[in-house]
N, C-alpha and C positions, 0 to 999 in steps of 0.2 A: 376378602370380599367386603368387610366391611366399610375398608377406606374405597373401593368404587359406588358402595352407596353412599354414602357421604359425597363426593366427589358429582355424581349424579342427582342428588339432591338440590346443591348448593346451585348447581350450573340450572337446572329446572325451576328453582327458585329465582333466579334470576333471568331467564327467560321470560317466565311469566310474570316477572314486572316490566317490563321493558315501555318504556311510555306509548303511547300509541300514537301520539303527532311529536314534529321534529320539535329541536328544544333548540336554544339556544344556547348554546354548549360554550358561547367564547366570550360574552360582553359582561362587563360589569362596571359601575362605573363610583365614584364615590364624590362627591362635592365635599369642597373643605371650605368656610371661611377664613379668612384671614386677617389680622388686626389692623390693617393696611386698609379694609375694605374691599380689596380683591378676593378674587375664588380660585382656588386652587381647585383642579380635576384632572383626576386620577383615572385615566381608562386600564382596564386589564383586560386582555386577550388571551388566547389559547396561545401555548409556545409552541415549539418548533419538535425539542425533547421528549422522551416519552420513559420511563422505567418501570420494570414494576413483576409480576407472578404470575405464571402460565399455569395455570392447570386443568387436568380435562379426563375426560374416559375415552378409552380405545374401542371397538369393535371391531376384531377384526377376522379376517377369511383367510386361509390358509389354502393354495391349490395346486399343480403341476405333484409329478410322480417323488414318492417317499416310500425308500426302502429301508427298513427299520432291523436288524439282526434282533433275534428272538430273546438273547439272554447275551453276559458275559461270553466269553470265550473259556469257560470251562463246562467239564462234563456235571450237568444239571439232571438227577433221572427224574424229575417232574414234566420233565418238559423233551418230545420223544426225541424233535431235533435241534439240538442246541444252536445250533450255528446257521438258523435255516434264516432267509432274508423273508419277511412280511411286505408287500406293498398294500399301502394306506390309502384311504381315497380323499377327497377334499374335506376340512374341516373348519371351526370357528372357534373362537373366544372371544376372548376380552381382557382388558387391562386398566391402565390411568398413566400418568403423568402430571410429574409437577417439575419444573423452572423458574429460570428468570429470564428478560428478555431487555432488548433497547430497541426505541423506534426513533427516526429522525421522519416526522410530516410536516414539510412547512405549511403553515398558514395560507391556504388560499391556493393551493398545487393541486393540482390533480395527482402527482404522484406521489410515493414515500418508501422508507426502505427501514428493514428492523433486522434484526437478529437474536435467534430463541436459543436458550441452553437447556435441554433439558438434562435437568443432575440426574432423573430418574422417568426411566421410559420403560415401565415392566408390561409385555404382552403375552399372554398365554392362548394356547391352542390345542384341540384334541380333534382326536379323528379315530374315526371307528371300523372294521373288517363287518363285513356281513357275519351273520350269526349262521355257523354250520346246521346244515339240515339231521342232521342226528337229535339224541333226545338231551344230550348236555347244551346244548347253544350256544358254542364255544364263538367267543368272541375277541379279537384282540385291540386291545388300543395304545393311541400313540398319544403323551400328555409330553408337549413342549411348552418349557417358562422361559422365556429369553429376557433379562433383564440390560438394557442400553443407557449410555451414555450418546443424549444427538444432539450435533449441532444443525443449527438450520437461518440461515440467510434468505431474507423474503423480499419480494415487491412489491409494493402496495398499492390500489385505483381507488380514487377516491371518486362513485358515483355522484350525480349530480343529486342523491335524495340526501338532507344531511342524515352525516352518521354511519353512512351505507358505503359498505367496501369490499374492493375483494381482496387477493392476496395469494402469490403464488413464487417458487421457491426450488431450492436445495434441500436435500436433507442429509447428513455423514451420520451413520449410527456406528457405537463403538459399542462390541458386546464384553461387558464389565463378567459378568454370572448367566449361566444355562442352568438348567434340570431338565434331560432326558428322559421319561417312564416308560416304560411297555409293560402294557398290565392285561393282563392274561382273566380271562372271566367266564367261567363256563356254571351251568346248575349240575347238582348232585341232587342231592337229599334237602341243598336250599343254596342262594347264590353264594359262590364263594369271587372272590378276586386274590389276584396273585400279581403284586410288583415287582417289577426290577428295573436298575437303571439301567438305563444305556447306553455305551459308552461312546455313540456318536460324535462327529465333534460337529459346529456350527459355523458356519461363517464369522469370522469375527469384525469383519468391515464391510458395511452395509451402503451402496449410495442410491438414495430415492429424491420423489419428486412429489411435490403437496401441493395442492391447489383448493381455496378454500373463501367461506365470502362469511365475512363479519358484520357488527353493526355494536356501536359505541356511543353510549349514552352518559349524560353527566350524575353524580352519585354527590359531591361534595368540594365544597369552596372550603380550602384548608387555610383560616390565619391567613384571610386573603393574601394568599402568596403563590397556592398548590391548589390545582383542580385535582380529583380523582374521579378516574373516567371505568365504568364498565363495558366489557367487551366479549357479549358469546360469540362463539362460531363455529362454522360446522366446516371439515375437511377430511378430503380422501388423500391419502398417504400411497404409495406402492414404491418398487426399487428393485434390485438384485435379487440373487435369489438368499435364503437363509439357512439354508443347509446342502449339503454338494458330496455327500460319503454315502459310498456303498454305488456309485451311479445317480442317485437324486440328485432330485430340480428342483425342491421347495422352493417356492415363495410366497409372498407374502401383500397382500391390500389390504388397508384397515382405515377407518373413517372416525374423525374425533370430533366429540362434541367440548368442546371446551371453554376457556374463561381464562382473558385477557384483567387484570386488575394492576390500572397502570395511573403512575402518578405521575403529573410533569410540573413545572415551575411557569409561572405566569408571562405572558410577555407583559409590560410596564409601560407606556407612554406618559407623561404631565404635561400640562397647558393651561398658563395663567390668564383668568379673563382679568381686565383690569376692570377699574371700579369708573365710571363716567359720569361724577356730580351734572349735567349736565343732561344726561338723557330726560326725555319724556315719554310716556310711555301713550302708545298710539290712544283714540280715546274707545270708549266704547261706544256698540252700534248694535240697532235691534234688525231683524231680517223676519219680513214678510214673504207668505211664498204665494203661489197659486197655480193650478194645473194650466197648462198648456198642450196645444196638438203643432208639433210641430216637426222640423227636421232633427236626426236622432242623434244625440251625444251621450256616449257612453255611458251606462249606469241606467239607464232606461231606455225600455221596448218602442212605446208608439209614444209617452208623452215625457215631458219634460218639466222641470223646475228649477222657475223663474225666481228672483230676487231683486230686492232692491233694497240696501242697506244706506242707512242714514246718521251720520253721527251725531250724537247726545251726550250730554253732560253723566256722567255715571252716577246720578243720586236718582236722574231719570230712568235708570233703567229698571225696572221690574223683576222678580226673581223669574217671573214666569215667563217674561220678554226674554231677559239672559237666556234661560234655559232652551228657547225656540234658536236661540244663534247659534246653538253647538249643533243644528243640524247639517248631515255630508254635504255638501252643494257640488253636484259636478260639473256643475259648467254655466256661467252667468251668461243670462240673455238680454235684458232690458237695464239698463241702470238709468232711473230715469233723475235721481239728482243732480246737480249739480256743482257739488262738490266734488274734489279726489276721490277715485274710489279705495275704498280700506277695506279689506276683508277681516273680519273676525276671527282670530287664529286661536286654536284652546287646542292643550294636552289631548289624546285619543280622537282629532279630526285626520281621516282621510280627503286625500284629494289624487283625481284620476285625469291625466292629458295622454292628449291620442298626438298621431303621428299622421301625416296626409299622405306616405307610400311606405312601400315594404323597407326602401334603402332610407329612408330618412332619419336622421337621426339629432338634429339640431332644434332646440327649444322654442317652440312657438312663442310670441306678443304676451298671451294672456298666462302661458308658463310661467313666465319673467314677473309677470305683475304680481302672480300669487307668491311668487317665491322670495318678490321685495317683502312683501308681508311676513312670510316666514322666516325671513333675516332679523326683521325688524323684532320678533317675537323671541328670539332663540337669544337676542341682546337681550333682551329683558327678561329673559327666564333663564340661568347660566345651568340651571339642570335638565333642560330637556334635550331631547337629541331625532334625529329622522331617520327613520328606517325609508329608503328608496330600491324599488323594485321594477327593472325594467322588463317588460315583454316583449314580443315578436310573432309575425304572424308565421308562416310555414312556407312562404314564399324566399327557398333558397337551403341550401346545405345544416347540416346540424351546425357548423360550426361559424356558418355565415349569420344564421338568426341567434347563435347563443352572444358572438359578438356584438349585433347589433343592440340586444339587449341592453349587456354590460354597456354599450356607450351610451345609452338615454339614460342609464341611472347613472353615469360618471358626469355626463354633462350638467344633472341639476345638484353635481357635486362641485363642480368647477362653477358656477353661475354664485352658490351659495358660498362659497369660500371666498368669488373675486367680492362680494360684499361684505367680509368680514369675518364670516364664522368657520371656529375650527375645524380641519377637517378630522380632529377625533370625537365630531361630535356626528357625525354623519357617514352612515352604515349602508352602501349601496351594493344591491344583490341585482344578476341578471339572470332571470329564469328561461332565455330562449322561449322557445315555441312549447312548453312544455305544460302550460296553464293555461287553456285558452278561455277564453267567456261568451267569444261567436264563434259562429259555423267559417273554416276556412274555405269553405267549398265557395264564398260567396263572396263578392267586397263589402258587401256590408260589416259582414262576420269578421273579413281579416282587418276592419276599418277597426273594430274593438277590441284587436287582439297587439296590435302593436301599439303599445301604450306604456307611461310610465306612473306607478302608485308611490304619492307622501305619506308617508303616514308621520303626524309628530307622535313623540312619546315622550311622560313627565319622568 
């Protein structure tokens, strides 16, 4: 009992930390100088691999007919009929487990595949006879410990929330040790109990079926080399029956709350940016705003915000100027200079382009011009990188709007790369119809809902 408290604690403890928004569980990334004047960058990724310790608590239900012989096969005068058969009625317990396991998830699949060993799968179960109507209140019970050796081959779906999974399976149990009880209990003059084994035998090859849904979070960057990932989850077990002597049909369902603690190896990418005596670095520019009523571009209800950015020498710029240029801009309307237009690019700005129908999926004019900007910035800053996030309205199949997603965030992946910059610096995710920010009942709604977000990040 004590190792399922423990076991229950530890899985409880880790449930209740379990972050509350998704993490990102797979990027990291490392700049290196180099004496050359180039930068060397190190991306690391989640691997493919997985190893690591299963352990968990059983609860489980014991049901169908158990006929249990009262004692040995000798004459007992305790007991009036020795050889009489008992039927039992449904029962429970509880147990634990601990393993090891392998997953193979690649990167970016929706599916994946593991295999569990459990060295030790002990589940125990009791059941009880009604209590006779006389003044002893003779009671009998049935105490099964079945300890297994399982193996178990799984499938894995990897849901579109990160982290979120399900999982479902084989299970072979081999029964390594039993203990049979029948324990006899009636009152006297105060309660007595009376055991004996029994000498039933069990099944000793067991085949079931698990189905069950996880969720796996990051715990630790090991020696930048090794994630280690935690993992609870909850599953229902069932299979064959577990005992078959005397006429019984035992069997057996049990639900485990458990903990995946698995450790894998990094995937590694490098990419040298070179060093460009030559470059200049775009100049700086102050941005004036003001309200306007106008027609509606994302990010705002009935008004919008205008701009007009002008470049300045950078001793002109003010802290308090700079500081008004790091505001989001979604969408330029007036540019009344006449110079080139340059947009102001800084660490932590987003930027939001819409799409003008459900099936479109190809870069608008003023995409392109922002994302000259954003090439031009990502040369000259070799550590930042862009998170790109495409959406969709609900106009079409789940997996026609999840597609179209992924291609608006591939295309201002491909746009940005045909200008130079690595693609291990740019991290494009497609969320389908899944986030919306208007009503799709409407074109308005679905006007702001298929859309793609930059985010840079330092």
């Amino acid at each position: 009992m004590i190792k399922i408290k423990i076991i229950v604690i530890l899985i409880a403890f880790v449930i209740l930390n379990i972050p509350l928004k998704a993490q990102n569980m797979g990027d990291f990334r490392e700049i290196i100088p180099l004496p050359s004047k180039d930068t060397l960058v190190i991306n690391r990724g989640l691997g493919d691999w997985w190893f690591g310790l299963n352990v968990g608590y059983n609860g489980n239900f014991y049901f169908g007919k158990l006929k249990m012989p009262l004692t040995e096969h000798v004459l007992d005068t305790l007991v009036p009929f020795p050889d009489s058969l008992i039927s039992f009625p449904s029962g429970a317990g509880s147990g634990y487990i601990g393993g090891i396991f392998a997953e193979w998830n690649p990167k970016g699949s929706d599916w994946g595949v593991s295999l569990s060993l459990q060295l030790m799968d002990f589940r125990r179960g009791s059941a009880e006879t009604e209590p006779d109507a006389d003044t002893t209140k003779l009671v009998y019970e049935a105490i099964t410990d079945f300890n297994y050796i399982s193996v178990s081959p799984s499938a894995r779906y990897n849901f579109s929330i990160p982290g979120m999974y399900a999982m479902g399976g084989l299970d072979f149990d081999y029964c390594i040790s039993s203990n049979l009880i029948n324990k006899l209990k009636f009152v006297n003059t105060g309660n007595i109990d009376q055991e004996k084994k029994n000498l039933m035998t069990n099944t000793k090859i067991r085949i079931g079926l698990h189905l069950g849904i996880g969720y796996e979070f990051l715990v630790a960057d090991i020696n930048h080399k090794y994630r280690l990932l935690f993992s609870p989850y909850i599953m229902l077990n069932g299979g064959t029956n577990v005992m078959s002597d005397f006429n019984s049909a035992r069997n057996q369902v049990f639900a485990k709350l458990g903990l995946f603690i698995k450790l894998g190896p990094d995937e590694v990418t490098k990419d040298t940016l070179a060093f460009n005596p030559d470059y200049k670095p775009p100049p700086e520019a102050y941005a004036t705003s003001r309200r306007e009523v106008g027609p509606f571009f994302g990010g705002f209800d009935e008004e919008l915000l205008a701009f007009e950015a002008k470049p300045v020498e950078r001793s002109q710029v003010s802290e308090e100027v700079a500081e008004k240029s790091t505001i989001d801009v979604v969408e330029k309307v007036n540019i009344t200079t006449e110079t080139p237009r340059r947009i102001t690019i800084r660490a932590g700005q987003r930027k939001t382009y819409f799409f003008p129908s459900s099936a479109s999926t190809s870069l608008t004019g003023d995409t392109k011009e922002y994302l000259d900007n954003v090439a031009d910035f990502l040369k000259a800053n070799p550590s930042s990188t862009v998170r790109i996030v495409g959406h969709s309205d609900d106009q079409g199949t789940f997996s026609q709007n999840q597609k179209r997603s992924e291609d608006r965030a591939n295309q201002v992946v491909q746009y940005l790369v045909s200008k130079g910059i690595s693609k291990g610096r740019l991290f494009p995710r497609g969320d389908g119809a899944r986030v919306p920010v208007g009503d799709n009942r409407n074109e308005e709604g679905r006007k702001r809902n298929r859309r793609v977000e930059i985010m840079i990040v330092q």
